[in-house]
C-alpha positions in Angstrom: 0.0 0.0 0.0 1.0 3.5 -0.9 0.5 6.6 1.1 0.8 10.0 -1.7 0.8 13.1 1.0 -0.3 16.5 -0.1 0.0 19.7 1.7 -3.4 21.7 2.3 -2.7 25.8 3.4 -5.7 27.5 5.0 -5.7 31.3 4.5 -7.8 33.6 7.0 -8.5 37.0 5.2 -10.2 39.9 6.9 -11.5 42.2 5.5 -11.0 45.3 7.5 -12.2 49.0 6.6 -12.4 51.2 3.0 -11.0 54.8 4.0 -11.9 57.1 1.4 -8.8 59.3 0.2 -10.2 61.4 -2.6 -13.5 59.1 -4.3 -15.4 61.3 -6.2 -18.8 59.0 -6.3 -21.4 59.0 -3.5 -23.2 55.7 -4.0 -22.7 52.4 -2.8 -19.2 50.2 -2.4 -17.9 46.7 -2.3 -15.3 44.4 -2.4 -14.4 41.6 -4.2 -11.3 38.8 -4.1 -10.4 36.1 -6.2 -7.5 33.4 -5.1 -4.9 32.3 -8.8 -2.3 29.9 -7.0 0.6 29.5 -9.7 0.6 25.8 -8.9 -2.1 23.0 -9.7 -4.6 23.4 -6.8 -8.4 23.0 -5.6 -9.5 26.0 -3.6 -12.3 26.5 -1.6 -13.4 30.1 -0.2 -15.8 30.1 3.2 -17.1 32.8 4.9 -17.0 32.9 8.5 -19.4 35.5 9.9 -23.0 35.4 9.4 -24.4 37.7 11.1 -24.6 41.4 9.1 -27.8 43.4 9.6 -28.9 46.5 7.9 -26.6 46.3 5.1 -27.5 46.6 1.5 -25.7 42.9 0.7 -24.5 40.8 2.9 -20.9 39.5 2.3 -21.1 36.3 0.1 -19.1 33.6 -2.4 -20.0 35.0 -5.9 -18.4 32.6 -8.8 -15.2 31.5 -6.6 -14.8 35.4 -5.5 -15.1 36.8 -1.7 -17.7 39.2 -1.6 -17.8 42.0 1.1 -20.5 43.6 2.2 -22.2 46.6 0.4 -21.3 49.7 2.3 -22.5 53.5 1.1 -20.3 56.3 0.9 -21.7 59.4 1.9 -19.4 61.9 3.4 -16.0 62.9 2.1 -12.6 61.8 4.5 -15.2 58.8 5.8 -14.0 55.3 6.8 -16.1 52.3 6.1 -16.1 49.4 8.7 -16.4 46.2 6.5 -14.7 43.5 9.4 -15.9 40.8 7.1 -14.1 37.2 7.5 -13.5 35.0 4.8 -11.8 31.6 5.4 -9.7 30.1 2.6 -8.3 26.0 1.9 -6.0 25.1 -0.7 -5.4 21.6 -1.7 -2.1 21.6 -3.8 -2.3 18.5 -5.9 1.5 17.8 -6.4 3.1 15.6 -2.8 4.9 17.0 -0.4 8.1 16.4 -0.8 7.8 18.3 -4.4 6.6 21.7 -3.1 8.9 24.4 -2.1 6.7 27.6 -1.4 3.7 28.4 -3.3 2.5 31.9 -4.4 -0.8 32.8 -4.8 -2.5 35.9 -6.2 -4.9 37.7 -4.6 -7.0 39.4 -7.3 -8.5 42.8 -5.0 -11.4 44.9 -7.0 -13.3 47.8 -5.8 -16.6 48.4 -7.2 -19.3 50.4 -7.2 -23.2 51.1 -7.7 -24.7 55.1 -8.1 -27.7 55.5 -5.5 -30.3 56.3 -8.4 -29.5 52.7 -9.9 -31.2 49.2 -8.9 -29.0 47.7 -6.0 -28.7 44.5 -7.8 -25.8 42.4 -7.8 -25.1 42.5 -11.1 -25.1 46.3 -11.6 -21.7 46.9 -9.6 -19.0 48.1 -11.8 -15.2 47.5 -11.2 -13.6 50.5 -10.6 -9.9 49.7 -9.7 -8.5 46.4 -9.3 -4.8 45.5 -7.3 -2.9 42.0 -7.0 -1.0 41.2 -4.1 0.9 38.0 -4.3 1.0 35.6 -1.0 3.5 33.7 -0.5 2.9 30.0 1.2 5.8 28.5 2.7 5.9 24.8 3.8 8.1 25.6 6.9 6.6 28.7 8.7 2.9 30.4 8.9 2.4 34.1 7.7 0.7 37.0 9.6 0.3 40.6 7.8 -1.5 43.2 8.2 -1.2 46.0 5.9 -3.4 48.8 3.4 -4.3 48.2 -0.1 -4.4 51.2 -2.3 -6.7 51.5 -5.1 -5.8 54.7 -7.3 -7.1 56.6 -10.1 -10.7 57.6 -9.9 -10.8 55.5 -6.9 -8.6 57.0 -4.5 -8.7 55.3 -1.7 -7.7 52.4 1.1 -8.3 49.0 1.7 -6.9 48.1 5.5 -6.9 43.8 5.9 -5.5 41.1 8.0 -3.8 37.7 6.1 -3.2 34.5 8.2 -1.8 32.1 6.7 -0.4 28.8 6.9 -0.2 24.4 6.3 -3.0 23.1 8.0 -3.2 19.8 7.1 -1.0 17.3 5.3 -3.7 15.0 3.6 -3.1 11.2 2.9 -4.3 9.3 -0.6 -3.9 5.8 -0.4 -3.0 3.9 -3.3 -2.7 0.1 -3.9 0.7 -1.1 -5.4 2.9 -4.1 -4.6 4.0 -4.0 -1.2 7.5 -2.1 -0.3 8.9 -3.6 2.6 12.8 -2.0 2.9 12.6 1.5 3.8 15.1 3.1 1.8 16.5 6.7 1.5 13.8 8.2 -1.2 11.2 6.7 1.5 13.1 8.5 4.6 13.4 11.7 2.6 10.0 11.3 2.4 8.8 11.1 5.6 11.4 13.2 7.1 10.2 16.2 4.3 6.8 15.9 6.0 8.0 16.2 9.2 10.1 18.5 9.0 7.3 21.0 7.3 5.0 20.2 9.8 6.7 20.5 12.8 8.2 23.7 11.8 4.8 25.2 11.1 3.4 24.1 14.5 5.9 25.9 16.4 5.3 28.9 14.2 1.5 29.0 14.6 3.0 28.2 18.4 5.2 31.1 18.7 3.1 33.5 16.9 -0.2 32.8 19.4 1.9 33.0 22.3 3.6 36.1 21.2 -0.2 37.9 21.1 -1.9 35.7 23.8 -3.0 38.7 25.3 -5.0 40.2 22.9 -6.9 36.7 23.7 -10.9 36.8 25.2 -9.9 34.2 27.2 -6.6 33.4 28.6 -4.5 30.6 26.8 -1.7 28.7 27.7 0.4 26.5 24.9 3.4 24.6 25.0 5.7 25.5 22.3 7.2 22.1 20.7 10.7 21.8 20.6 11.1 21.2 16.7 14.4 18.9 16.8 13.1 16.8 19.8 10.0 16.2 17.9 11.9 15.3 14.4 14.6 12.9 16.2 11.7 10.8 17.9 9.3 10.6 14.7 12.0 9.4 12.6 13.6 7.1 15.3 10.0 5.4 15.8 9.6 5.2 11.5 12.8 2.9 12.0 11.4 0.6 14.8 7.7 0.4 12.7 6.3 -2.7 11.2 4.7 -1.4 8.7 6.3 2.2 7.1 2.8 3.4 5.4 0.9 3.1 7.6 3.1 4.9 10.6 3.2 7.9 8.0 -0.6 8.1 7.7 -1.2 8.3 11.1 1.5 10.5 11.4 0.3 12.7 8.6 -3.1 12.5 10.6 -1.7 13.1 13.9 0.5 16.2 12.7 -3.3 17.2 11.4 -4.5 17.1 14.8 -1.6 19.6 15.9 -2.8 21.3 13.0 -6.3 22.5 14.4 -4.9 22.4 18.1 -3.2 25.7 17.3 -5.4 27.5 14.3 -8.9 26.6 16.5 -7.2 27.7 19.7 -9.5 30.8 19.2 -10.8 31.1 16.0 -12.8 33.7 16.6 -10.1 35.8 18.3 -8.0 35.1 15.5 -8.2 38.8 14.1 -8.3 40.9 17.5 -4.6 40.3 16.4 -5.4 42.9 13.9 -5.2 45.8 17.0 -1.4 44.9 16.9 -0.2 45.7 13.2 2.5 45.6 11.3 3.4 41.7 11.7 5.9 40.1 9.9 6.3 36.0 9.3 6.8 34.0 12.2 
């Protein structure tokens, strides 16, 4: 039996506040994403909060796309609160041990709808559009928060928060004749996967920790000591009966790990946000 392991990254995006600089329409505003990884992968795009009352649209998923929701502009110098969460998986189709870092594009547009118009859906035009490229990494989570500018007709600022990180390592099992010696392309296997996710867990680790107390509720987690981990997964892969299957239930129990630190507070996730100007951890 044959165990093909694929990394899965989960990025949080919020959606923070549109400060009008210089727009010259009164009328109504919203903001759309779209996610282009430059590798092979199958995205999905959730959002998180559902509760948005007296609001033109609610945020949605529109065609694969993040949709904010619809805010009206009305005075000039004015700051529109969007605070809308969006929570993103992407399955990269090629194994582990082939991926590096993957970049995605983040695809930002600004449009808008005049006030004398329909508010339909459809009727929003794009008025500026920006990419911003994120950049996955197998060995360390991402935290950023920073402005968007949108320029020409559109003057104005997009503020938003970026978590990002693996998540989960997932396991296809495939039949083939069985491989009973473990040699080295099978160890650099299963020492690629735990070395990527062990060094992500003590990033998500240190990076929690770091911000703790900007926490609802007071959290105490154990930072793993990467080496000490590695040494003991890949002296029990040596003392295993059976090499596929220790790696899937490794693969599942570096999963568990996984949502251990990203659900430690989910909710509290972007009161991180208050802090600004992170860089990786």
């Amino acid at each position: 039996m044959r165990v093909d392991l694929n990394p899965v990254f989960t990025i949080a995006i919020h959606l923070d506040q549109l400060h009008n600089i210089d727009l010259i329409q009164r009328g109504f505003y919203q903001v759309r994403f779209k996610l282009k990884p430059v590798l092979a992968c199958t995205t999905e795009i959730h959002y998180e909060c559902a509760s948005c009352p007296n609001v033109v649209y609610p945020p949605c998923i529109l065609e694969e796309s993040g949709v904010s929701k619809t805010v009206e502009l009305v005075f000039a110098d004015e700051a529109l609160l969007i605070d809308d969460c969006f929570r993103c998986a992407l399955n990269v189709t090629k194994r582990i041990d082939c991926v590096r870092d993957v970049t995605v594009q983040m695809i930002v547009e600004l449009l808008f709808l005049d006030r004398t118009r329909p508010p339909r859906m459809e009727s929003f035009e794009v008025i500026s559009r920006r990419t911003v490229d994120i950049l996955l990494s197998l060995n360390q989570s991402l935290h950023v928060h920073r402005p968007i500018f949108f320029d020409y007709m559109a003057v104005s600022a997009l503020t938003l928060t970026i978590h990002a990180s693996l998540t989960s390592i997932e396991s296809t099992r495939k039949r083939l004749s069985p491989e009973i010696i473990i040699g080295s392309k099978l160890r650099d296997y299963y020492q690629c996967m735990c070395r990527a996710a062990l060094s992500t867990i003590h990033s998500l680790q240190v990076f929690i920790s770091r911000y703790c107390e900007l926490l609802s509720s007071p959290l105490n987690m154990r930072v793993i000591d990467v080496e000490l981990e590695y040494e003991r997964c890949t002296s029990d892969i040596e003392h295993s009966d059976d090499f596929w299957i220790k790696l899937d239930e490794d693969a599942r129990r570096f999963f568990a790990y996984f949502n251990a630190a990203v659900r430690s507070d989910t909710t509290d996730v972007f009161a991180f946000t208050a802090a600004g100007g992170y860089t990786a951890c």
